[in-house]
Structure formats: structure tokens, C-alpha cells
C-alpha positions as CSV (number, residue, x, y, z in Angstrom):
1,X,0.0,0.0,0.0
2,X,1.4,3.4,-1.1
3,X,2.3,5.3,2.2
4,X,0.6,8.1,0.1
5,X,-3.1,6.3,1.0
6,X,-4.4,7.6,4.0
7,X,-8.0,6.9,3.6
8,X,-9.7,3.3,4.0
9,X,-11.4,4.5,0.2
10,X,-8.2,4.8,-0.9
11,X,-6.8,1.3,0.3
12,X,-10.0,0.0,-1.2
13,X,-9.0,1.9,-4.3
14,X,-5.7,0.5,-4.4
15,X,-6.8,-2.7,-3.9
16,X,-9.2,-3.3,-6.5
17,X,-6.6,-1.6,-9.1
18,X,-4.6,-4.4,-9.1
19,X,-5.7,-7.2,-11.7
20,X,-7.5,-10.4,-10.0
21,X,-7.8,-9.3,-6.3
22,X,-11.0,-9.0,-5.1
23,X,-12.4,-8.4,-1.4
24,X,-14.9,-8.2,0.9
25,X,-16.2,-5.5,3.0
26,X,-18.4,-6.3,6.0
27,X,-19.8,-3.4,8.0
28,X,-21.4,-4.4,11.4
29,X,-22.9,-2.4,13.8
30,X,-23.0,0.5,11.4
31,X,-25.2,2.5,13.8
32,X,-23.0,1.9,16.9
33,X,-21.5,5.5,17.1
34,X,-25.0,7.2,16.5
35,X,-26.7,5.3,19.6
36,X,-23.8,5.3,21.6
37,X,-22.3,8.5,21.2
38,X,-25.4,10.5,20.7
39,X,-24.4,14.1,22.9
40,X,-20.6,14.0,21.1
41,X,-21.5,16.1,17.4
42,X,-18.3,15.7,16.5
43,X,-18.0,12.2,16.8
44,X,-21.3,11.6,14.8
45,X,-19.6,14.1,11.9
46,X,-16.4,12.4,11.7
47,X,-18.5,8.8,11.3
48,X,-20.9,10.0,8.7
49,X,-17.6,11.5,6.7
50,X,-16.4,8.1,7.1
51,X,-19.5,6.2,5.4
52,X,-19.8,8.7,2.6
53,X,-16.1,8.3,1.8
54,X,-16.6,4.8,2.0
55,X,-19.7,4.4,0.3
56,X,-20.9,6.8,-1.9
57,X,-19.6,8.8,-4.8
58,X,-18.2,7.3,-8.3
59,X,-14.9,6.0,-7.0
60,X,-16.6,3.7,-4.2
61,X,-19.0,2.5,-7.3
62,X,-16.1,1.2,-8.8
63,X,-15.3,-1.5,-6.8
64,X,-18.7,-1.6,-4.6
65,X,-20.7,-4.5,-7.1
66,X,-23.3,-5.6,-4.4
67,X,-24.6,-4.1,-0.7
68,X,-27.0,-5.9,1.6
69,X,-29.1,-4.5,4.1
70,X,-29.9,-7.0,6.7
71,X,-32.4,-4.7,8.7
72,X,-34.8,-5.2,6.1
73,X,-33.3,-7.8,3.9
74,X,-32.3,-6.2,0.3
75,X,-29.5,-6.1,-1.8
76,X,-29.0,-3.2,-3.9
77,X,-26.0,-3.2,-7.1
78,X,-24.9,0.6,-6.4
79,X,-22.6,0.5,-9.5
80,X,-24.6,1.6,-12.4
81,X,-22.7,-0.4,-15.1
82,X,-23.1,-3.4,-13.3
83,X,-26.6,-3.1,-11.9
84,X,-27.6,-2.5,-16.4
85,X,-25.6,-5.7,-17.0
86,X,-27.5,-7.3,-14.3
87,X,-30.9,-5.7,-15.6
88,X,-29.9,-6.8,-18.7
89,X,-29.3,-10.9,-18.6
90,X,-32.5,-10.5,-16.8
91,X,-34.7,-9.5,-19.8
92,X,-32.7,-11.2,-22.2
93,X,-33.6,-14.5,-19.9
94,X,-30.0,-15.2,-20.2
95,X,-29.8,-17.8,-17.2
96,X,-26.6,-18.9,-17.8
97,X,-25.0,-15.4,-17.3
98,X,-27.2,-15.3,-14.0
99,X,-25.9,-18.7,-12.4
100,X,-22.5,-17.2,-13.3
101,X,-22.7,-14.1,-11.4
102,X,-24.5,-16.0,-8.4
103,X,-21.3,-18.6,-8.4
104,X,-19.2,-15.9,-8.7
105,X,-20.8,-14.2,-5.9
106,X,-20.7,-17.1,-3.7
107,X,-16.7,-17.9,-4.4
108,X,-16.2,-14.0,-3.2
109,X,-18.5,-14.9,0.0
């Protein structure tokens, strides 16, 4: 990792720029510093920062395929390329490509 990456978007960055690595990001107890430090502001702020880097924007698209929400059980494909592929196989009833991505899915988990 370039000492240059300060950031855990930029590690992720890194990461996915190099051919045939993938990896997995598990965030648990996303909510923990909103309920437990609910008087510190500043704590909150600095979290929130910390999600949005993580999460949204076009870099994170880049190498975020697939998110789950287990609080009320969804999965959502924030990259826009991939969610059109996806969209895509679908209405072409292209199966095959569909069993692929859910084996490939499954060797990542």
C-alpha cells in the first residue's frame, strides 16, 4: 500500500486496481456511534464522513458491485454499469450469465 493512502477508500481503491484481487467489505454495527455517542456532534460528523467516503460517490462505485441491508433484507447493485448488466441478462432470460454471477458471488462470500 502506497504510504501516500491515508483513507480506507483509498486502500480499497488501491486494492481493486490491481488485476485479480478482489475483497470483501463487512460493516457491522454500522449504527453503533450514533446510539452510543449521541451528545458528542463531532464524533457523529467524523463517522458519517467516514461512510460517505466509503460508500458513496463514483470512486466507491467502482469497486462496490453488491450491498446488503440485513435490517430489512435487500440487496441493492450501487454500480450503475453493473446493476444494467445485471438488468440486462435479466430480460434477455440469459440464465446462464445469472448462475455465473451468483457462483461468482458465492466464491467472493
Amino acid at each position: 500500500m502506497p504510504d501516500a493512502v491515508e483513507t480506507a477508500y483509498g486502500a480499497m481503491s488501491c486494492i481493486n486496481a490491481v488485476p485479480g484481487k478482489k475483497f470483501i467489505v463487512i460493516v457491522d454495527e454500522r449504527d453503533v456511534l450514533i446510539r452510543d455517542e449521541a451528545a458528542n456532534h463531532a464524533v457523529q460528523e467524523e463517522y458519517i464522513n467516514f461512510l460517505r467516503g466509503m460508500f458513496k460517490g463514483s470512486e466507491p462505485t467502482k469497486y462496490l458491485h453488491l450491498a446488503y441491508n440485513q435490517a430489512n433484507q435487500t440487496v441493492s447493485i450501487p454500480n450503475e454499469e453493473i446493476r444494467q448488466e445485471f438488468i440486462a441478462a435479466m430480460k434477455r432470460n440469459r440464465w446462464s450469465e445469472l448462475i455465473r454471477f451468483q457462483r461468482e458471488s458465492e466464491i467472493l462470500f
